[in-house]
C-alpha positions, 0 to 999 in steps of 0.5 A: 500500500502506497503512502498516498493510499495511506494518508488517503485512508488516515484522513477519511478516518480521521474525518469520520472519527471527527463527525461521529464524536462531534470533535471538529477540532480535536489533534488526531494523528496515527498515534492517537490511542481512540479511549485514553487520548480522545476519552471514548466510553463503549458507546462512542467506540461502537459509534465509531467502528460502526461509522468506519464500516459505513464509510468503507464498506467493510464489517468488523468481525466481533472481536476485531476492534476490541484489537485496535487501539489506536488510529494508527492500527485502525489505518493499517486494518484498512488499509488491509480491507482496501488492498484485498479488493480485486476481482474476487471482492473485499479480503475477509476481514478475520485475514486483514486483523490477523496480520 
């Protein structure tokens, strides 16, 4: 996966993190850790992953975000997602969070 495609998915990420916690203005980066830096209870994890699903179009297995702590591996998971696209769909999720 190219740097672009990186930043690419970091921003879209950072963007939905940003409207779904109401936080225009709040520094996230790849280094952000999603409950300790930006105080997310269950509730708002929920609402994130959910919105991340809908914006990228993929499905997070039960125990998958349970595994991502910080921005930076919530972008590498996608970024798993959007390479296994090919001429046989999306990559299974359980293989992207395996890695």
């Amino acid at each position: 996966m190219s740097s672009v495609q990186t930043d690419r998915v970091l921003h879209e990420a950072v963007k939905v993190i940003r409207a779904a916690l109401y936080i225009p203005n709040e520094p996230i980066s790849a280094d952000t850790h999603l409950v300790n830096d930006l105080d997310l209870d269950s509730l708002d994890l929920i609402t994130v992953f959910l919105d991340i699903e809908d914006e990228f179009g993929i499905e997070f297995p039960d125990d998958g975000p349970a595994r991502l702590v910080r921005v930076g591996d919530l972008v590498r998971y996608l970024n798993q997602c959007v390479a296994g696209v090919g001429a046989n769909g999306p990559s299974s999720s359980e293989t992207a969070l395996a890695a």
